[in-house]
C-alpha positions as protocol buffer text, in pm:
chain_id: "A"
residue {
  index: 1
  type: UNK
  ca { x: 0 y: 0 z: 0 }
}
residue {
  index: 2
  type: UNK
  ca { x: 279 y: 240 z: 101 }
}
residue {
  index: 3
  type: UNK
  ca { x: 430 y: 169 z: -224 }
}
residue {
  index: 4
  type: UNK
  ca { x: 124 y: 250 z: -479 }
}
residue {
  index: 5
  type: UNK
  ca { x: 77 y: 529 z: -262 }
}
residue {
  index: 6
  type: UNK
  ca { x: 427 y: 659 z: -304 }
}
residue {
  index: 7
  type: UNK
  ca { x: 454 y: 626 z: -670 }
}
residue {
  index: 8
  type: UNK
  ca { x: 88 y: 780 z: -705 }
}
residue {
  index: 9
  type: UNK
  ca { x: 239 y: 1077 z: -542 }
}
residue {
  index: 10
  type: UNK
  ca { x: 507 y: 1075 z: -802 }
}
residue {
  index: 11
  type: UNK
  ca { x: 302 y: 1057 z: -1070 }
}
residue {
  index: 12
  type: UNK
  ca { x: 82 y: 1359 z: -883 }
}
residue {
  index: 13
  type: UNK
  ca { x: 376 y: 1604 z: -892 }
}
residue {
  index: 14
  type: UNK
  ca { x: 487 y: 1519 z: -1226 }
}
residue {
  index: 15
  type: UNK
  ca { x: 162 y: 1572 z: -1391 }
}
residue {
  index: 16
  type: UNK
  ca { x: 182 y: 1906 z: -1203 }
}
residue {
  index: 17
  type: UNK
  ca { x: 547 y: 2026 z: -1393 }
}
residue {
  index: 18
  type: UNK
  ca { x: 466 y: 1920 z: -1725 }
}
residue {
  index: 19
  type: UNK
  ca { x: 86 y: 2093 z: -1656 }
}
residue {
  index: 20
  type: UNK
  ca { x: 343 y: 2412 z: -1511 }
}
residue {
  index: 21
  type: UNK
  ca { x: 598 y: 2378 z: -1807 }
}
residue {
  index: 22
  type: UNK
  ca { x: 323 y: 2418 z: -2037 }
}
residue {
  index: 23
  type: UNK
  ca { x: 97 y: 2701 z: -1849 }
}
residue {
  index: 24
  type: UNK
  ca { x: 404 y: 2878 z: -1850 }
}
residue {
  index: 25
  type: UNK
  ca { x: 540 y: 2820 z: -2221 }
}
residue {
  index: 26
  type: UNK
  ca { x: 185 y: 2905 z: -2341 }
}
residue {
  index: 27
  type: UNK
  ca { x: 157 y: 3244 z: -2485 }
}
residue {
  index: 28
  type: UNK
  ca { x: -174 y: 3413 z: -2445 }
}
residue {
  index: 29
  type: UNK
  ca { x: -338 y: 3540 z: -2745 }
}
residue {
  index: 30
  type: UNK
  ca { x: -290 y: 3875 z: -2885 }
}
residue {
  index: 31
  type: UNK
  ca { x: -643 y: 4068 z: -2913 }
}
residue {
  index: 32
  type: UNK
  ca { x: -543 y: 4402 z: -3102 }
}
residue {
  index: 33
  type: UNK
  ca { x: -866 y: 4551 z: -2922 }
}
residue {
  index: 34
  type: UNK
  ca { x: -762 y: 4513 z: -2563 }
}
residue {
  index: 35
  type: UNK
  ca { x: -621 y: 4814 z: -2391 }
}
residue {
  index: 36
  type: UNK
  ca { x: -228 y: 4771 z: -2413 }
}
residue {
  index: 37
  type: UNK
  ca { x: -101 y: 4748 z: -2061 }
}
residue {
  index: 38
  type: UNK
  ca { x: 235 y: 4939 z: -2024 }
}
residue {
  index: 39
  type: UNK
  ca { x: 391 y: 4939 z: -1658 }
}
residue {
  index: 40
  type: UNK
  ca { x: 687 y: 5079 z: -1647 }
}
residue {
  index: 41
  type: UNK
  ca { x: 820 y: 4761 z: -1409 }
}
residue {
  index: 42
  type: UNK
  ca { x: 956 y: 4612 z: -1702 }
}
residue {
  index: 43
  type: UNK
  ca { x: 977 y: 4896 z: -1914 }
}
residue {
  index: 44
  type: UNK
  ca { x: 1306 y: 4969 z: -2137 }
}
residue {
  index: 45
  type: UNK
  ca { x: 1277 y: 5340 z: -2284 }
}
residue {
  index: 46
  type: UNK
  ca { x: 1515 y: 5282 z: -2574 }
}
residue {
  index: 47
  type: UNK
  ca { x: 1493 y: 5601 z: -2732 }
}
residue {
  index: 48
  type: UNK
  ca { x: 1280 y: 5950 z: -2777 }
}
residue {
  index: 49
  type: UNK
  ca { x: 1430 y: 6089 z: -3117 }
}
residue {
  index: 50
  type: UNK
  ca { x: 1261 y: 6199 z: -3363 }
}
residue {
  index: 51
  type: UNK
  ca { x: 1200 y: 5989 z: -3688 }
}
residue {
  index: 52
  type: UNK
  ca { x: 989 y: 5974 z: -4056 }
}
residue {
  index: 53
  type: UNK
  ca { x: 1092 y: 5618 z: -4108 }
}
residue {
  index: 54
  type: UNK
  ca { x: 1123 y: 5304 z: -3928 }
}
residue {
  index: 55
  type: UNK
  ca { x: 1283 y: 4995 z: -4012 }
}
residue {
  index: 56
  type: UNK
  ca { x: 1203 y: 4650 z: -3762 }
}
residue {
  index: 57
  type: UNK
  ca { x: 1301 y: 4331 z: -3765 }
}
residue {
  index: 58
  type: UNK
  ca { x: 1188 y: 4174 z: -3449 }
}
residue {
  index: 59
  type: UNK
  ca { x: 1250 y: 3789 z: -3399 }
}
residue {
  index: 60
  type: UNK
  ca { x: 1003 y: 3735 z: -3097 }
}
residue {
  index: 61
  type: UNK
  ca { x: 831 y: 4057 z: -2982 }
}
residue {
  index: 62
  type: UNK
  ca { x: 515 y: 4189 z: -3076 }
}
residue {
  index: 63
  type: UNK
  ca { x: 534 y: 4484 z: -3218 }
}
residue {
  index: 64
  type: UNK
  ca { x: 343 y: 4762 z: -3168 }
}
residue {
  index: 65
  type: UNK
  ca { x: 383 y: 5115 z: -3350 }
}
residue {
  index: 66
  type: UNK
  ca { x: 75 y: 5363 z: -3247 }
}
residue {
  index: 67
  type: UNK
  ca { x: -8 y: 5692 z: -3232 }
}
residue {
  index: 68
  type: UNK
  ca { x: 83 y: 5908 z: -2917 }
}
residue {
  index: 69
  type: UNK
  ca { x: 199 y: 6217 z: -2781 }
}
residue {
  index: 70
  type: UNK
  ca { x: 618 y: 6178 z: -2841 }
}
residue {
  index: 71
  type: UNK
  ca { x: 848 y: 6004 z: -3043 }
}
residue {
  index: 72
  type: UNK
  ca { x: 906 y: 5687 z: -2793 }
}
residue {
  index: 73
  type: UNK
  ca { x: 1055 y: 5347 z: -2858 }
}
residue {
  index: 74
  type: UNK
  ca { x: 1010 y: 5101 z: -2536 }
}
residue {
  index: 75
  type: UNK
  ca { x: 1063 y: 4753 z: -2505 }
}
residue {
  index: 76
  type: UNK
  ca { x: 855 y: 4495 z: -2242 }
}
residue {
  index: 77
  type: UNK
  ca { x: 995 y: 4157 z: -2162 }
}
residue {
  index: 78
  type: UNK
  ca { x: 1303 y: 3921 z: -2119 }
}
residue {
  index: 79
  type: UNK
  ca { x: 1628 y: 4122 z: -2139 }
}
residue {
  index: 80
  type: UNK
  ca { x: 1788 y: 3781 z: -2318 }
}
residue {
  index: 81
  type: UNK
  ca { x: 1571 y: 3864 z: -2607 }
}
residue {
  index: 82
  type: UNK
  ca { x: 1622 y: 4223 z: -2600 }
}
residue {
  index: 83
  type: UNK
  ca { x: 1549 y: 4510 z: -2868 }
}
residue {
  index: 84
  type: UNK
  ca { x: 1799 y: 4719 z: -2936 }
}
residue {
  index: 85
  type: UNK
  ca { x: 1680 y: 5112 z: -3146 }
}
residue {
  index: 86
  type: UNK
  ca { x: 1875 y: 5395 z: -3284 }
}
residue {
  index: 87
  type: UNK
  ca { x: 1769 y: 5691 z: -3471 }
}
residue {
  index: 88
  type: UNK
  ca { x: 2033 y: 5777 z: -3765 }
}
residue {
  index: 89
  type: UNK
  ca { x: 1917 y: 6040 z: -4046 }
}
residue {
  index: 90
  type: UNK
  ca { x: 1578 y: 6010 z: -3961 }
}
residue {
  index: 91
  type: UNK
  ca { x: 1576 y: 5627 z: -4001 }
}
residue {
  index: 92
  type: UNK
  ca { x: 1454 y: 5446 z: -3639 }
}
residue {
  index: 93
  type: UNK
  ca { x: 1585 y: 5114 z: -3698 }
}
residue {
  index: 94
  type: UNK
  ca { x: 1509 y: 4853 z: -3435 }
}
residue {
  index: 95
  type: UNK
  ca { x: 1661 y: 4482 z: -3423 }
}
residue {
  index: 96
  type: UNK
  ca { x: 1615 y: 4209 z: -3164 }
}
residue {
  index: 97
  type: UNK
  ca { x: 1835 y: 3963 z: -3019 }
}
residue {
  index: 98
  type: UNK
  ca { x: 1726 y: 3618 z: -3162 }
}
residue {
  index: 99
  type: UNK
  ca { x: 1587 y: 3343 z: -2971 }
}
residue {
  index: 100
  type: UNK
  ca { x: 1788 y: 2998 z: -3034 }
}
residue {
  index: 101
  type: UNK
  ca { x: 1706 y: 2684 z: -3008 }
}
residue {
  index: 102
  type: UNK
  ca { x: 1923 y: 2608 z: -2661 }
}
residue {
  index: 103
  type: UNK
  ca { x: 1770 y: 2930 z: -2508 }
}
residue {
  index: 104
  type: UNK
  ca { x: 1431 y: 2865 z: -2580 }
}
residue {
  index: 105
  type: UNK
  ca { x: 1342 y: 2561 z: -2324 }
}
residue {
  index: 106
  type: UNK
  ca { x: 1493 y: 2814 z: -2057 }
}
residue {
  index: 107
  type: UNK
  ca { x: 1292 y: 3130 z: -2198 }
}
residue {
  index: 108
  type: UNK
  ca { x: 985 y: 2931 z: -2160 }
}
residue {
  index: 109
  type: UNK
  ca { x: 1058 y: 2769 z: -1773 }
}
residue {
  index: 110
  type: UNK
  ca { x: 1217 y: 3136 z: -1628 }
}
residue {
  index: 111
  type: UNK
  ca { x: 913 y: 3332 z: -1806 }
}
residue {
  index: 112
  type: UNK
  ca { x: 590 y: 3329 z: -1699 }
}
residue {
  index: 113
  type: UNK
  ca { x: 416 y: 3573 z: -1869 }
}
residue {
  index: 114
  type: UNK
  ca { x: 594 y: 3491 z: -2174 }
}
residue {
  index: 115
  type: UNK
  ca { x: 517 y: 3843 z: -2346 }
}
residue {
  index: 116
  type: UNK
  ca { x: 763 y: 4051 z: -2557 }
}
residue {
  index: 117
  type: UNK
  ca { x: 657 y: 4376 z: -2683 }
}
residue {
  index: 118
  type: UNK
  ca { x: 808 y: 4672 z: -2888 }
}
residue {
  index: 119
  type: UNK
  ca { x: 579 y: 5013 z: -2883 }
}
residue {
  index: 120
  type: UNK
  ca { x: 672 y: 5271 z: -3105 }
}
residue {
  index: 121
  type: UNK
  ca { x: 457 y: 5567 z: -3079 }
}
residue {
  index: 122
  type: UNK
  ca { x: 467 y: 5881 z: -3303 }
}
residue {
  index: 123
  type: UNK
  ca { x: 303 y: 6234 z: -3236 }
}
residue {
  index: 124
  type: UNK
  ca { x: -45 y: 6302 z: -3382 }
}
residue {
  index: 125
  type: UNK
  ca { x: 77 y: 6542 z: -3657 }
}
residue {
  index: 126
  type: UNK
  ca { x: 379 y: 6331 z: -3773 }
}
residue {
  index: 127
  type: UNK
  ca { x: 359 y: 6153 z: -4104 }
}
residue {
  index: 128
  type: UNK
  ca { x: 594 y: 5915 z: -4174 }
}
residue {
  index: 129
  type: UNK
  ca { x: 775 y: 5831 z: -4520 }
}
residue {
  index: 130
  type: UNK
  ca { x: 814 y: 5428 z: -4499 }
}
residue {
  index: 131
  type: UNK
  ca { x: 769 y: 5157 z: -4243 }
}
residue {
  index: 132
  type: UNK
  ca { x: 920 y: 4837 z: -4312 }
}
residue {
  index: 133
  type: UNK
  ca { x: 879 y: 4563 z: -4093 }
}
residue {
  index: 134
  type: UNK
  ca { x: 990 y: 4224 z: -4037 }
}
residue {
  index: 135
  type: UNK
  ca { x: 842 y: 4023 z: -3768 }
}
residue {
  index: 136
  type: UNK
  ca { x: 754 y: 3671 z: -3630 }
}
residue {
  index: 137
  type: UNK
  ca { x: 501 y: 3675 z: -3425 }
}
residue {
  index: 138
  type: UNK
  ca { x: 224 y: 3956 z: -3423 }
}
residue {
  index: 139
  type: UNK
  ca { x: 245 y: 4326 z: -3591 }
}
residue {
  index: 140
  type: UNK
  ca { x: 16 y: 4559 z: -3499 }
}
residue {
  index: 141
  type: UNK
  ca { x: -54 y: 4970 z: -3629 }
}
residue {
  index: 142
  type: UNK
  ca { x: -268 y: 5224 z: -3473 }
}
residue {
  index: 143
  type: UNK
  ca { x: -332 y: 5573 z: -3583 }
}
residue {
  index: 144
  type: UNK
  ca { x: -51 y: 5530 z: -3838 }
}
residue {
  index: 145
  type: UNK
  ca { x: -10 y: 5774 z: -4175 }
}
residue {
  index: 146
  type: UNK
  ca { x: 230 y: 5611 z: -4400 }
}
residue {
  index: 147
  type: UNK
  ca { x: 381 y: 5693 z: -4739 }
}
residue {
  index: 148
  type: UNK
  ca { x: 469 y: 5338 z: -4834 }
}
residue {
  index: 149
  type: UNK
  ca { x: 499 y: 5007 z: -4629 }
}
residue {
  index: 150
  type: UNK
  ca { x: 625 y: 4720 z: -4599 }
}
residue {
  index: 151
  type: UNK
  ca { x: 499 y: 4521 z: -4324 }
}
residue {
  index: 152
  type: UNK
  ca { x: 564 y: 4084 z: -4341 }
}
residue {
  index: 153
  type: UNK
  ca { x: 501 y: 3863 z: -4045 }
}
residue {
  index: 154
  type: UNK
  ca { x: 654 y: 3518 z: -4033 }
}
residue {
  index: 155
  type: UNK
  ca { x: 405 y: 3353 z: -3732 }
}
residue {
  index: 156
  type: UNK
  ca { x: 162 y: 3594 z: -3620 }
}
residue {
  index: 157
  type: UNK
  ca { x: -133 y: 3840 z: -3752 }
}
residue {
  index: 158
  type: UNK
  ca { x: -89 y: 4172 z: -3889 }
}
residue {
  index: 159
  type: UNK
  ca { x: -347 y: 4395 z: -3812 }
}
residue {
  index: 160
  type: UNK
  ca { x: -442 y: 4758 z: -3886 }
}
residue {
  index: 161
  type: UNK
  ca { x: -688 y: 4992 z: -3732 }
}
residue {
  index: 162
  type: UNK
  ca { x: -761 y: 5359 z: -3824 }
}
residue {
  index: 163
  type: UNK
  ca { x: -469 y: 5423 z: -4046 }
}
residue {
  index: 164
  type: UNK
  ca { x: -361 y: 5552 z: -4411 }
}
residue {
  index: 165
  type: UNK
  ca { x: -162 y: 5431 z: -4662 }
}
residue {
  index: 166
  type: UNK
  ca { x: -21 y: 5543 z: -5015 }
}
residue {
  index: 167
  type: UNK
  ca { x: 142 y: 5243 z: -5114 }
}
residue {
  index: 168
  type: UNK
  ca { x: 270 y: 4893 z: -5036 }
}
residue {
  index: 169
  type: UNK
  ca { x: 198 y: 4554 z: -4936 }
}
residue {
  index: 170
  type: UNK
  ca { x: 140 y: 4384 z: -4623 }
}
residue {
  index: 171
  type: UNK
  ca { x: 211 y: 3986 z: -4625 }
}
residue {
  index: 172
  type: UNK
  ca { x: 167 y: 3725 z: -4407 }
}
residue {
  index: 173
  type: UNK
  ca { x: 326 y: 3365 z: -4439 }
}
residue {
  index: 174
  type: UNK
  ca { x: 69 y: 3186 z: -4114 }
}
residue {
  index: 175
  type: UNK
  ca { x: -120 y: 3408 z: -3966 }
}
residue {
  index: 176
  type: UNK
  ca { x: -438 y: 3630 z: -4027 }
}
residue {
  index: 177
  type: UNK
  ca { x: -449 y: 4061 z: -4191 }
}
residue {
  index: 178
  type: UNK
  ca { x: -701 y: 4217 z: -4054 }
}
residue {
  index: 179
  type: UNK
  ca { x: -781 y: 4574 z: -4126 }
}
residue {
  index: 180
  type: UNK
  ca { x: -1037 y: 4816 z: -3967 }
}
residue {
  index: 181
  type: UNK
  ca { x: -1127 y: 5172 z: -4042 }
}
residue {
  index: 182
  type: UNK
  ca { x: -846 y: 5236 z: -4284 }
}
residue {
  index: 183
  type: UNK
  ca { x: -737 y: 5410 z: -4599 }
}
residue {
  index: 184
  type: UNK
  ca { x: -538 y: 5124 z: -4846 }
}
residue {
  index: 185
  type: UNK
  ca { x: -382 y: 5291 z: -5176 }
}
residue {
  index: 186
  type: UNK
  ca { x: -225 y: 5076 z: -5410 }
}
residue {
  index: 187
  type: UNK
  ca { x: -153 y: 4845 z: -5123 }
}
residue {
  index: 188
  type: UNK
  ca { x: -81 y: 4447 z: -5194 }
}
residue {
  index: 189
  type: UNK
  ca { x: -281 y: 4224 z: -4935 }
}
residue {
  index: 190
  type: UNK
  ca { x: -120 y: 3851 z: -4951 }
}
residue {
  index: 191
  type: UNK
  ca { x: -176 y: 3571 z: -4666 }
}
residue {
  index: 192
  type: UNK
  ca { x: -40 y: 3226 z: -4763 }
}
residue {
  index: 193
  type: UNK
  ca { x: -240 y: 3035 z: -4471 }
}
residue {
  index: 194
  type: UNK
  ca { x: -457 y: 3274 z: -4292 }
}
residue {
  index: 195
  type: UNK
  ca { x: -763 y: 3507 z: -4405 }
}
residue {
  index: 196
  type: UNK
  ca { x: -838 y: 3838 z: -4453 }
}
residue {
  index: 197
  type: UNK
  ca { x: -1065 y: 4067 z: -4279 }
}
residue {
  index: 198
  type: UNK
  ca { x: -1163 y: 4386 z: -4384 }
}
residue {
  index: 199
  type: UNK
  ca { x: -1390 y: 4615 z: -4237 }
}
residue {
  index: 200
  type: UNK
  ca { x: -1518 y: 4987 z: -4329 }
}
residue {
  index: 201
  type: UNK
  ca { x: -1198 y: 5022 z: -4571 }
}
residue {
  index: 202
  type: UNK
  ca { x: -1111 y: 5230 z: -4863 }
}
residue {
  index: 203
  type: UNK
  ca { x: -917 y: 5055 z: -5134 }
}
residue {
  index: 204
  type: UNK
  ca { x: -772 y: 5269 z: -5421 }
}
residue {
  index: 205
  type: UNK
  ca { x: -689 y: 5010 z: -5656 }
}
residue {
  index: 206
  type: UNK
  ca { x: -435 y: 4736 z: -5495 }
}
residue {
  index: 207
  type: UNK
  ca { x: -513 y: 4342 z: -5514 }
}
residue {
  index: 208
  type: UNK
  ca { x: -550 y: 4076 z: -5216 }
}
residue {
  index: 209
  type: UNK
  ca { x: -381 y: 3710 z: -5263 }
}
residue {
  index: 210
  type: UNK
  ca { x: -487 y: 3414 z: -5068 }
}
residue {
  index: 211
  type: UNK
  ca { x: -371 y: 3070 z: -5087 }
}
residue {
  index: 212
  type: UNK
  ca { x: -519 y: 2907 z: -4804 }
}
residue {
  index: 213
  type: UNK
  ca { x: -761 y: 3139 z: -4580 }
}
residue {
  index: 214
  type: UNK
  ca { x: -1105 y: 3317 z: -4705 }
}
residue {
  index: 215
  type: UNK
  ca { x: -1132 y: 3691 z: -4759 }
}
residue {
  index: 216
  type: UNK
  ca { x: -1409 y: 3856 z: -4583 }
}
residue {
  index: 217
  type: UNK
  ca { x: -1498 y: 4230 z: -4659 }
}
residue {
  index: 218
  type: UNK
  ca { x: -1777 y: 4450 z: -4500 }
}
residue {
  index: 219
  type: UNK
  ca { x: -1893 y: 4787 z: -4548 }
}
residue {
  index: 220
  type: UNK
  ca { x: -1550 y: 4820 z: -4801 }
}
residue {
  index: 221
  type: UNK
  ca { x: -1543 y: 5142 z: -5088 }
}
residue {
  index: 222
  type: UNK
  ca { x: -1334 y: 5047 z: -5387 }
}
residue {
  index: 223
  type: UNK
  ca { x: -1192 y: 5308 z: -5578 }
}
residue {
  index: 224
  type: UNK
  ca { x: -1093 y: 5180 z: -5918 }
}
residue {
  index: 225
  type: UNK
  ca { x: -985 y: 4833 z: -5996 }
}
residue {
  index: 226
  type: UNK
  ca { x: -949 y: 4594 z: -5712 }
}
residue {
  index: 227
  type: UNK
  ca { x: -889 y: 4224 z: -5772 }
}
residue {
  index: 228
  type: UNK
  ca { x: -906 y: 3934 z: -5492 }
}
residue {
  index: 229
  type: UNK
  ca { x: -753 y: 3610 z: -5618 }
}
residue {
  index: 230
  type: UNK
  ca { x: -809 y: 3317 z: -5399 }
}
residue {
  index: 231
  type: UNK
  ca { x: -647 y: 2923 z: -5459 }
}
residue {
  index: 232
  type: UNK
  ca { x: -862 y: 2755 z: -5141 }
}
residue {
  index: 233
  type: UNK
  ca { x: -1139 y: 2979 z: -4977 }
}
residue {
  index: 234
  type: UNK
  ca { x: -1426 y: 3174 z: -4986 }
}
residue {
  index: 235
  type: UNK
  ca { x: -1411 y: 3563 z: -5099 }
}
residue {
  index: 236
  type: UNK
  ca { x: -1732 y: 3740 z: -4923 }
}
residue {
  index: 237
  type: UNK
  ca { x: -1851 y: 4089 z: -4958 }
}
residue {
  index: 238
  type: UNK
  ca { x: -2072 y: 4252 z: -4800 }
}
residue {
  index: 239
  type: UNK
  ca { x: -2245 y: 4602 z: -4739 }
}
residue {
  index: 240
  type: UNK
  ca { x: -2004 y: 4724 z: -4991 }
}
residue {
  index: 241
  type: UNK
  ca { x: -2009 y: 5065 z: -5220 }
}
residue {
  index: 242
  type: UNK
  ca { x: -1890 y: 4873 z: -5594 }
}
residue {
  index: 243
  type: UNK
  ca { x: -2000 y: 5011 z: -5883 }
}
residue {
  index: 244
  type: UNK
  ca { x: -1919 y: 4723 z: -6064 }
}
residue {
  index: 245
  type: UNK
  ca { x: -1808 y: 4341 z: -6027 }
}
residue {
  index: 246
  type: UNK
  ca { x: -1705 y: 4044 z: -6185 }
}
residue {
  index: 247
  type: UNK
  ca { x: -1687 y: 3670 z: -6028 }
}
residue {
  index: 248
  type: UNK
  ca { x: -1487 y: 3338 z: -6158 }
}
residue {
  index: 249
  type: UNK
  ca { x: -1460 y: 2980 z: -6003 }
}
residue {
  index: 250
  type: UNK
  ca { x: -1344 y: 2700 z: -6130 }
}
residue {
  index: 251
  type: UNK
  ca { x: -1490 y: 2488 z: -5851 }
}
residue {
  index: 252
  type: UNK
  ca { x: -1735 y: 2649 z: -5647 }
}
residue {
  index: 253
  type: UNK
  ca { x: -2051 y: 2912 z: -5636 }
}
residue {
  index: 254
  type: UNK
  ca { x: -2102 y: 3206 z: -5780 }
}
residue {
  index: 255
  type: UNK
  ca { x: -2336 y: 3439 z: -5612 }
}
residue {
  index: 256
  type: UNK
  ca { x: -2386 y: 3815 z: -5729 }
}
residue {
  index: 257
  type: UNK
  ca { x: -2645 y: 3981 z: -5511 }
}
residue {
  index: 258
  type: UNK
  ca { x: -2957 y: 3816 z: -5666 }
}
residue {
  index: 259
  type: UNK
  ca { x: -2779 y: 3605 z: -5942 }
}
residue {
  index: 260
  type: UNK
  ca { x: -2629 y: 3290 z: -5843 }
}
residue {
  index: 261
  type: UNK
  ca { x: -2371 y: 3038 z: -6085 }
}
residue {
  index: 262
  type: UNK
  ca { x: -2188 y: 2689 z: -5994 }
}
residue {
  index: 263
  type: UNK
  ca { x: -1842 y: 2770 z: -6164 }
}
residue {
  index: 264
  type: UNK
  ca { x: -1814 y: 3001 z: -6458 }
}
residue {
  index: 265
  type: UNK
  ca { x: -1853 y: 3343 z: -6417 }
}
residue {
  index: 266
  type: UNK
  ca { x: -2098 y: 3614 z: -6305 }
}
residue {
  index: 267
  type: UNK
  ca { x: -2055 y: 3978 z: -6430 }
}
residue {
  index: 268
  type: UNK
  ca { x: -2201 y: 4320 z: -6328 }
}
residue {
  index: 269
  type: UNK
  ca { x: -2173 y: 4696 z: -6472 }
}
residue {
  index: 270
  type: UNK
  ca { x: -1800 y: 4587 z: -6603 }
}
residue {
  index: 271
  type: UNK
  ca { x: -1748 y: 4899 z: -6769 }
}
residue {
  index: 272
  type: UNK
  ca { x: -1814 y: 5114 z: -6458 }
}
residue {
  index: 273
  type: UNK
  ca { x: -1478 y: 5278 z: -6330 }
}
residue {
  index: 274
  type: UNK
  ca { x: -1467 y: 5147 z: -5963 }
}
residue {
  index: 275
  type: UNK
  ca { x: -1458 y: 4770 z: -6004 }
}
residue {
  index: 276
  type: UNK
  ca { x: -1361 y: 4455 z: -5807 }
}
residue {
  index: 277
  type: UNK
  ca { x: -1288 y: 4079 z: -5942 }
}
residue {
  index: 278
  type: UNK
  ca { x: -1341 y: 3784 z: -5734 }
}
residue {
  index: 279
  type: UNK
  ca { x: -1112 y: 3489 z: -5885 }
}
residue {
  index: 280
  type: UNK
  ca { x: -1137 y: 3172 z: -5742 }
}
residue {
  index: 281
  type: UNK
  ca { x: -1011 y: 2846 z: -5822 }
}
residue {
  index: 282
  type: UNK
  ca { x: -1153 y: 2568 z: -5524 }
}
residue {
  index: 283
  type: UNK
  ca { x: -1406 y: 2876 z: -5320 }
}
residue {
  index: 284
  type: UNK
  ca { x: -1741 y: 3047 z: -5348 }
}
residue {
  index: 285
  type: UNK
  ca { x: -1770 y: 3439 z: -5474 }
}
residue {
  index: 286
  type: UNK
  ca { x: -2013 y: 3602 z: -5258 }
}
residue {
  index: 287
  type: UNK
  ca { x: -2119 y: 3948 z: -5305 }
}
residue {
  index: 288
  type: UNK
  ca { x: -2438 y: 4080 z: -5097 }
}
């Protein structure tokens, strides 16, 4: 009896370090629309110049570049992993310390929170020239005017909210874009497994690619030609101002407000200057 009871007690406290090790290795989601919690206990100020152009690469941080009162840079999280910024000519260029493969089992027992972020803010009035970033995990802009971009994230979601763009293309190789009251101008949308979500956008011509994930747009204004091309998912639009629109599938529905087509094509007002094509080769086109 002593015995079973013994290695029951074992088995008891193991089960509770692998349950720890993997509480603790677990990284909680990112929700874009949660207040951003910045204590200064673990707060890095790594710079306050000025800049019109930033330049990231960020290997496990989130990244965060939003609108605020000053120029700021400020990094949250594990010092082993830290962000390093300078300011040269007007460039902010920021680069983080990459995680290896011998650090990470200790990253993931010594952290608990397990949360890495970069915030960049930039005054109200500033407008900035370019913003290129490359990331891993999840890239996020707030209140942002840009010239140009170029924004690609390796693991994580890109998402957008209240900005304006000229030009550019935001990518994502696993991970969702999702955009929300925005301004897009000539601005290439490409997710190779994840979707895109658009809501109450303006797209001045520009194009979306999908391989893998659906594209889902509501309440969108397209300003001359717009084109979503899609290899395995559903393209949906709805509440949309288009003047014109026209839908292909090789294998799949068609459905044009009250017209509907299995494969082949549907076609509306094709002439009219502010137009969007749905391409699709294994999805549904769905406009409402």
């Amino acid at each position: 009896m002593k015995r079973a009871f013994k290695w029951g007690s074992i088995i008891i406290v193991c089960g509770l370090i692998i349950s720890g090790i993997a509480y603790l290795g677990h990284k909680q989601p990112f929700d874009p629309m949660s207040p951003i919690e910045e204590s200064t206990a673990n707060r890095d100020v790594l710079t306050r110049k000025s800049f019109n152009k930033i330049k990231v690469t960020a290997s496990s941080a989130d990244v965060i570049i939003k609108q605020g009162n000053h120029f700021t840079v400020s990094y949250y999280g594990n010092k082993n992993h830290a962000v390093h910024a300078q300011v040269k000519d007007g460039v902010l260029k920021i680069t983080q310390t990459p995680v290896t493969h011998s650090k990470l089992a200790k990253f993931q027992l010594l952290n608990s929170s397990d949360e890495e972020r970069c915030i960049v803010t930039v005054p109200q009035k500033a407008s900035l020239t370019k913003i290129e970033g490359h990331v891993n995990n999840e890239l996020l802009l707030n209140r942002i005017l840009a010239k140009k971009i170029n924004l690609e994230s390796n693991n994580g979601d890109i998402n957008v909210l209240n900005s304006e763009f000229d030009q550019g293309k935001i990518i994502t190789t696993s991970g969702d874009i999702t955009i929300r009251n925005s301004s897009l101008i000539q601005t290439k949308l490409a997710s190779t497994s994840g979707d895109i979500n658009l809501n109450k956008v303006s797209l001045t011509k520009g194009c979306s690619l999908l391989t893998s994930g659906d594209f889902n747009g509501q309440r969108l204004t397209i300003i001359g030609h717009y084109s979503v091309t899609n290899q395995s998912g559903d393209n949906s639009i709805t509440k949309s101002t288009i003047d014109g629109a026209k839908l292909t599938t090789k294998s799949g529905d068609n459905n044009l407000k009250r017209k509907h087509r299995s494969g082949g094509s549907l076609e509306r007002n094709t002439t009219e200057p502010n137009f969007i094509y749905l391409k699709n080769v294994s999805g549904d086109n769905i406009i409402k």
